[in-house]
N, C-alpha and C positions, 0 to 999 in steps of 0.2 A: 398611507401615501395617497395623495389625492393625483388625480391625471394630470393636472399642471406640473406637480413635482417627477410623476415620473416623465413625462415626457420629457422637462429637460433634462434632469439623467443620461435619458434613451438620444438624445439630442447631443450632445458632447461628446459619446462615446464615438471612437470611430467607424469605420462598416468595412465590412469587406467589400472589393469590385465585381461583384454578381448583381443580375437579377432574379430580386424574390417576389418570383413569381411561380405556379406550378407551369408544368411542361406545357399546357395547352396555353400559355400567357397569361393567367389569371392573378394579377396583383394581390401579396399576401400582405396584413397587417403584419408588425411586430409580436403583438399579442391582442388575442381573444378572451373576451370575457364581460362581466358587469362593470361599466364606463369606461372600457377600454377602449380604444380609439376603431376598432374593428365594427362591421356590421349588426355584432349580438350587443355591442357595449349602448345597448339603448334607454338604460338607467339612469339617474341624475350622478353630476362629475363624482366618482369613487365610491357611490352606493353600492357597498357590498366586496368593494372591490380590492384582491390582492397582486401587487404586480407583479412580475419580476425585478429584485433587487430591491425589495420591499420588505422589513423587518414582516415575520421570521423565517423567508427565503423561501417558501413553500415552494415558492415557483420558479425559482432560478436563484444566484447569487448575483447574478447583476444585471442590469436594465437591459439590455441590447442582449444578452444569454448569444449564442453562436451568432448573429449579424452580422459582433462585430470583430470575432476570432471563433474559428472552432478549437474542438477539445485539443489535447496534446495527445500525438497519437504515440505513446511510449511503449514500447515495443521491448520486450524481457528478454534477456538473454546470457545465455553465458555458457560455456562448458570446455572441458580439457585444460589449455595450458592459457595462460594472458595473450600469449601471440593467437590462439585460435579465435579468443574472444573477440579483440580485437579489430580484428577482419572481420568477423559477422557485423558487430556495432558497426563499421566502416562502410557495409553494405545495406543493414537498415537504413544510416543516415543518406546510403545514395539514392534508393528507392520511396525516399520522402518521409522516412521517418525525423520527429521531428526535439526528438528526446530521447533518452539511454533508460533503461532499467539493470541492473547487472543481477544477473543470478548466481549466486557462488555453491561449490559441491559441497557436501555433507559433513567434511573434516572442516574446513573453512567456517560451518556454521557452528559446528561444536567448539570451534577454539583449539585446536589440534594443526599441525605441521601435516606435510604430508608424509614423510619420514615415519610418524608415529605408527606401532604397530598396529591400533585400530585403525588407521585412515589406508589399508591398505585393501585393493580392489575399488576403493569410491573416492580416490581422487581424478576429479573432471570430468566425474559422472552426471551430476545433477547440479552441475554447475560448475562454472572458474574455478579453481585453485589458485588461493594467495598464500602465503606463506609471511613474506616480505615486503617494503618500501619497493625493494625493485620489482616484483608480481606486477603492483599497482601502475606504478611508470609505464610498466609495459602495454598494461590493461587498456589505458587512456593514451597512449601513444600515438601523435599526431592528431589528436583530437582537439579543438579548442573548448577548455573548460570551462572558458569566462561568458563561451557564447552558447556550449550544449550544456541543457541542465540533464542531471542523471539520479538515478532513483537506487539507492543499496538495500537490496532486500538481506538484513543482516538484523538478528538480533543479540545476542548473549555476550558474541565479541563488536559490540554495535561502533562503540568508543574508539576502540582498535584501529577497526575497519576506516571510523571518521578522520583519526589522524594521520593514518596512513594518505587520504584522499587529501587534507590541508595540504600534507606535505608536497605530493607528487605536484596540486597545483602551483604549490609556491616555489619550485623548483623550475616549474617550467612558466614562469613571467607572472602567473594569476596570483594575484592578492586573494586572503581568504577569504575579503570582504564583496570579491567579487564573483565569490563561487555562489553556484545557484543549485539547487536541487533537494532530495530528502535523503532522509536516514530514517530505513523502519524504525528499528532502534524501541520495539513497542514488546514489551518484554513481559508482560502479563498475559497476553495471550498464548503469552509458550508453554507456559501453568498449564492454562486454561486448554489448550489445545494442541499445538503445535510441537511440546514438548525439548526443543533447542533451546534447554536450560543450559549454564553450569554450576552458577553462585545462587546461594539462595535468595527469596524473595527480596529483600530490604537491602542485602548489597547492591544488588542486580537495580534497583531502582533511583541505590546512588549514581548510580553511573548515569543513569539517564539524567536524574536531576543533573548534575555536571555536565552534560549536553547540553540541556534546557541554556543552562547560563551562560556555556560560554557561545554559542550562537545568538544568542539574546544580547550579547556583549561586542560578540566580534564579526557576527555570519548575517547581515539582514535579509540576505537572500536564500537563505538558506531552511527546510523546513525541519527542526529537532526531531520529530517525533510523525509518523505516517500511524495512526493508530489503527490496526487492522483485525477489519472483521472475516474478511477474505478466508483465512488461516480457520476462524469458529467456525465459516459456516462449511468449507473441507472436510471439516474432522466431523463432521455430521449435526450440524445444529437447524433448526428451524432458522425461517427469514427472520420473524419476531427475536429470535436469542440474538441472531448475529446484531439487530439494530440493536438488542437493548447492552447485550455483555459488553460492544466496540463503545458504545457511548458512555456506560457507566466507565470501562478502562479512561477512554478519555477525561472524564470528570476525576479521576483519582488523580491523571497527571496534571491536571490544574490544581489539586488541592498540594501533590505534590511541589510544583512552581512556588506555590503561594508558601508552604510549609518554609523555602526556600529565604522566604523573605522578599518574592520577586513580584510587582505588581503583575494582577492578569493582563493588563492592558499589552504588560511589556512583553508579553512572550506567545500568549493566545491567538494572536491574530497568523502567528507561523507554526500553528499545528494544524496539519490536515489528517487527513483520513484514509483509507482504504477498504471499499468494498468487493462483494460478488458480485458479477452478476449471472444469476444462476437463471434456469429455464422456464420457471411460472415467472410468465412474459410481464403480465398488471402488477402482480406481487412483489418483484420487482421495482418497478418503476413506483409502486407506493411506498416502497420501504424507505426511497433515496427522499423523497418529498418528506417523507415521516420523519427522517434523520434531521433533514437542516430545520423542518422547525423543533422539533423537541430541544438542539443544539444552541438553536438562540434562545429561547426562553428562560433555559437552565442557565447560560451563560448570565445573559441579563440579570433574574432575579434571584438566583440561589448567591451567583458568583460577582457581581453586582459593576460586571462589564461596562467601562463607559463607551469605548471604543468599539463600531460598528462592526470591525474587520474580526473583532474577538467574537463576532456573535453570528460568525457568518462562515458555517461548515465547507470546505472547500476538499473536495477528492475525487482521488484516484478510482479505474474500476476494472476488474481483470475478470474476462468469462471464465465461466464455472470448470476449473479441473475437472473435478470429482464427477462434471455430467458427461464428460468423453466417454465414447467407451473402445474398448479394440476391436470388436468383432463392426466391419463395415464400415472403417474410420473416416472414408470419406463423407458418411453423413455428418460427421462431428463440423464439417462447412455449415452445414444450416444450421446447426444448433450455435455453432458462435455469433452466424450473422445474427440470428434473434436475440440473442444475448449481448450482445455489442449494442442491436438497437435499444432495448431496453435500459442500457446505460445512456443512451444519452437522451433520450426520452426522459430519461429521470434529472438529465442535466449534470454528469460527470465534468470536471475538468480535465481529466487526461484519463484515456484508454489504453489497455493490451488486450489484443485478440491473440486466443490459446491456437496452436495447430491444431492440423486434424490428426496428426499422427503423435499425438505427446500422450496418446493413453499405453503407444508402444516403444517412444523411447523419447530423447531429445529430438525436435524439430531440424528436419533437414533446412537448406537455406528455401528452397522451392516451396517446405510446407511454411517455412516462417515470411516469404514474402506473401503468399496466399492472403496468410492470417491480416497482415497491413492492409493485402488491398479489399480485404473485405468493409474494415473502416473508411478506404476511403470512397467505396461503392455506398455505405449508408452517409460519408459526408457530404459526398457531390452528386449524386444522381439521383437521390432518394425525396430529398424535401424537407427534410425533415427538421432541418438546421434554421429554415426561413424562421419559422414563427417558436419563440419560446412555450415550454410547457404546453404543446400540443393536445396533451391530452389533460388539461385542467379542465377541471368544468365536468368531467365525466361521474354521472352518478358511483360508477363501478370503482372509478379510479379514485375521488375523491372518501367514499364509504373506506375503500381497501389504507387508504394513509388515515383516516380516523381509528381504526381499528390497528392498525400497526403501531402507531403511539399508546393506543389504551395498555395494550400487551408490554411494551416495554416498559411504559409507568410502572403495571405493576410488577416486575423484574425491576425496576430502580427501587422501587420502595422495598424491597427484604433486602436487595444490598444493602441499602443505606441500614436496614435494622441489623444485620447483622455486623455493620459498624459504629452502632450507639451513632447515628447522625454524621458519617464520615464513609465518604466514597472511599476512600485511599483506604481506610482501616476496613473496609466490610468487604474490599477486592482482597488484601491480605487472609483476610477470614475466609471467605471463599472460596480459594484457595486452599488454606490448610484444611479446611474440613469437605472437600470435595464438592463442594456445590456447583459450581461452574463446570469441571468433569462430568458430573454424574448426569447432569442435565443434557449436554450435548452426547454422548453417549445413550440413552433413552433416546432422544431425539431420532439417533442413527438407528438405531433398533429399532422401532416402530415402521420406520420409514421400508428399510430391508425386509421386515412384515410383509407390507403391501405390497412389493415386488414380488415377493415368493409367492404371495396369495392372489398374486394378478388383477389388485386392487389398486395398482399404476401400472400403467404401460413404460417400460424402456424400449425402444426400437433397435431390433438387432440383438436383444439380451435374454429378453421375457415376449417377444413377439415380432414377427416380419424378420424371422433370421435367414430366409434364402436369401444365401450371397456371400453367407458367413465364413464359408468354406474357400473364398477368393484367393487367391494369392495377396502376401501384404505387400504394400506399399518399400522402395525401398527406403531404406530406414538408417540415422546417423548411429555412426559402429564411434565409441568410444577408446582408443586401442590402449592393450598396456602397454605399448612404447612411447605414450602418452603421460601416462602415470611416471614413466622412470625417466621421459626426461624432466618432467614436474621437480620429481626428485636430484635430479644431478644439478638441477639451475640451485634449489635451495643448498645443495650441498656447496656449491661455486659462489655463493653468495659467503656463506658461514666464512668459506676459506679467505676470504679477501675483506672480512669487518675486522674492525677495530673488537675483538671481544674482551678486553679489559674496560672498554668505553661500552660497553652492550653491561657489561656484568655489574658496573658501576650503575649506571640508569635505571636497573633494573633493579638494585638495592635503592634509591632510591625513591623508583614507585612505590616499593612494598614501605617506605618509613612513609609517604602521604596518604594510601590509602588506609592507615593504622591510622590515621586523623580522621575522623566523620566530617570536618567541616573545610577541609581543601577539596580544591575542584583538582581533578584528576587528569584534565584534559592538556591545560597546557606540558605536562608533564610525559602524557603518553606522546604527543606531539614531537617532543625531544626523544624520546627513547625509540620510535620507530625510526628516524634517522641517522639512530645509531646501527639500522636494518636487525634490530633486535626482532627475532621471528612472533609471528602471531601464538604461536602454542609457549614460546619464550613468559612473552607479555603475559599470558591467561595465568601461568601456572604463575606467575610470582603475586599474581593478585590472589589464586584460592589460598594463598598461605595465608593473607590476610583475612581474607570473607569465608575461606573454606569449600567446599561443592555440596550440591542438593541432589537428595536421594530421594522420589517421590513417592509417599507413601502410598499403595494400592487402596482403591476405593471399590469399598463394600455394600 
């Protein structure tokens, strides 16, 4: 891209009403670099030169990067019953949050009622409890769907979850073409990591393909697929794994789309992403540079993208669970704030800052408005928003995103061999013979190593633990009269549906998903209206796909 073309880019876009300038008044460029319009840019027009919003995105996904919007500051949340969720989301969006994320409890991600004898002690623990169409109504209650986008951290029952959300919007004025937000909905990483399986692989990815299309058809604003590394690099993986295992998943569900019949043009440009960001501050911020270009390349010339928006990685970024710790929680403040900055130093589109207190339970509203305003202390008072890719040009930071790509290449090249030339077939393989397990696993081992061996510092864990003995913070108490009334709503639901109309719908899901080549969606669409329950829905599907028992790796 040469300086004339990005500047008008950068020229069109709009800007926000700030001045960028630092605090002492010192007028900042847009961007810095070789013929960039900045003081260092003293090279002839584009010698050398990569913009922002310049094919392959090293440095941002678009021209004006935060000028001319900052990130989405989307803020996770969920737990106990839909009315408690409710009310927190009611309170993020007063406190300027400016996007939903929902987090659902453990039965809800298994596919399970709350009724079920396993879902019992962990309903609206670790998340909302849905059951039902009315769960959902409730969930989003008073909220306008058409104008807050929201993020469903949901895998296995992804489908489920999706047309339960069509529904309530179209129920309450929103067309589904007006709905806007994602669906994790990224179901290889649950193999891989995160283990909130229930259908085996190849079911489990019709479903997604039947996302893919019917958002591709019917939802333009809508993202199918958040493909997430977040989850690998939890379960203990290196930064290198998490870049290379989230891209290669991605590549399988484009070859998936495509297997489909479905141009990449038509459905690429609305899958995004989901990272960490964990506490090596550079490593970090090289990985997210390393990501979107590896993404356009592969896009362009493996997948042979005409469309720019297909080749142009757009995500999410959530600080690092796994680096909280309990003992001294409230330094888990500093560790988000660095890790927040690091996400957008790498150039995220939308944030969640963790609490300091989620290493000891669910977020109080206190520690969950914290976590917001620590986002907006590094959007507004920091600086850092003025000029894109701040830290391009840095020997350290530039070496660290060559070196991130090299690593993931070679992590693409044995997938693909272990799929005779096919990402989708070599993530299946990988799968059934533990490779992707066994890697992150090693990974977390070595790492627990160094900690025992005092070969890393954790503060508070392995060093500086005066203080440890503090009294804790108070902390949100999950109650079981929580759980029972979870349960008396779903029972109060049962008693007032149509179950002849439930039981009908439900036969026939199980005669289309015996078809490999019907989309499944419009279908579940109808049967959650009949408030046929979520554990209803899953079981009449295993009779068809069955359930996946995951072999231990040796």
């Amino acid at each position: 891209m040469s300086k004339a073309t990005w500047q008008e880019a950068f020229d069109k876009a709009p800007k926000r009403d700030v001045d960028f300038e630092t605090m002492s008044g010192v007028p900042l460029e847009p961007v810095y670099g070789p013929g960039a319009p900045g003081p260092d840019g003293a090279g002839p027009d584009g010698a050398g030169a990569e913009y922002p919003g310049d094919h392959p995105y090293t440095r941002g996904v678009h021209a004006s990067m935060y000028r001319s919007r900052l990130w989405t500051m989307r803020m996770f949340a969920g737990f106990g019953t839909p009315e408690d969720t409710n009310e927190r989301f009611k309170a993020i969006l007063a406190h300027g949050g400016d996007g939903l994320s929902t987090a659902f409890d453990l039965p809800t991600l298994m596919g399970r009622d709350s009724d079920d004898p396993l879902s019992e002690g962990e309903v609206g623990k670790c998340g909302v409890a849905v059951d039902t169409l009315a769960d959902v109504e409730d969930l989003y209650a008073d909220i306008d769907l058409g104008k807050t986008t929201t993020s469903m951290t949901i895998n296995s029952p992804a489908a489920v979850l999706f047309a339960m959300y069509v529904a309530t919007g179209e129920k309450a004025g929103t067309p589904r073409s007006q709905l806007g937000g994602t669906l994790q909905n990224d179901i290889l990483k649950e193999y891989q990591a995160q283990k909130e399986f229930v259908f085996p692989p190849r079911p489990s990815m019709r479903l997604v393909r039947d996302t893919i299309d019917f958002a591709t058809a019917e939802m333009p604003r809508w993202n199918s697929i958040s493909i997430s590394g977040y989850h690998i690099r939890e379960a203990g993986s290196t930064a290198a794994q998490e870049l290379a295992f989230t891209l290669a998943n991605g590549f399988a569900y484009v070859e998936l789309g495509r297997e489909r019949g479905l141009d990449v043009d038509d459905f690429a440009p609305r899958l995004s992403f989901f990272f960490n960001a964990h506490i090596d501050f550079f490593e970090e911020i090289a990985k997210y540079r390393a990501a979107r270009r590896i993404w356009a390349r592969w896009m362009t010339e493996r997948y042979q993208a005409k469309n720019p928006k297909s080749a142009t990685m757009r995500f999410h970024t959530q600080t690092a669970g796994v680096s909280l710790t309990a003992q001294q929680p409230e330094v888990n403040i500093a560790r988000t704030a660095i890790e927040a900055l690091a996400g957008v130093l790498g150039g995220t589109q939308s944030l969640h800052t963790n609490s300091f207190d989620e290493a000891l339970a669910l977020p109080t509203e206190k520690a969950a408005r914290i976590a917001l305003r620590t986002q907006q202390v590094v959007a507004y008072e920091t600086g850092v928003t003025n000029v894109a890719d701040p830290l391009g040009g840095s020997w350290f930071v530039e070496a660290m995103t060559d070196e991130m790509e090299r690593q993931a290449e070679e992590i693409f090249a044995h997938i693909d061999e272990l799929g005779d030339g096919s990402m989708l077939e070599g993530a299946y393989a990988g799968i059934e013979n533990g490779y992707f397990q066994s890697e992150i696993a090693d990974a977390s081992y070595q790492f627990e190593q160094k900690l025992n061996r005092g070969r890393r510092t954790l503060v508070g864990v392995n060093a500086f633990t005066e203080g440890n003995g503090d009294a804790q913070p108070d902390l949100l108490q999950i109650s079981g009269e929580q759980e029972m009334a979870q349960i008396k709503r779903l029972q109060a639901v049962r008693a007032d549906r149509d179950d002849e109309a439930v039981a009908r719908e439900l036969d026939e899901l199980r005669r289309q998903a015996a078809d490999p080549l019907v989309n499944l969606m419009p279908q579940l669409v109808t049967a959650v209206r009949t408030y046929a329950t979520e554990g209803e829905i899953m079981a009449a599907l295993a009779d068809v796909f069955g359930r996946y028992v995951e072999r231990p790796v040796i």
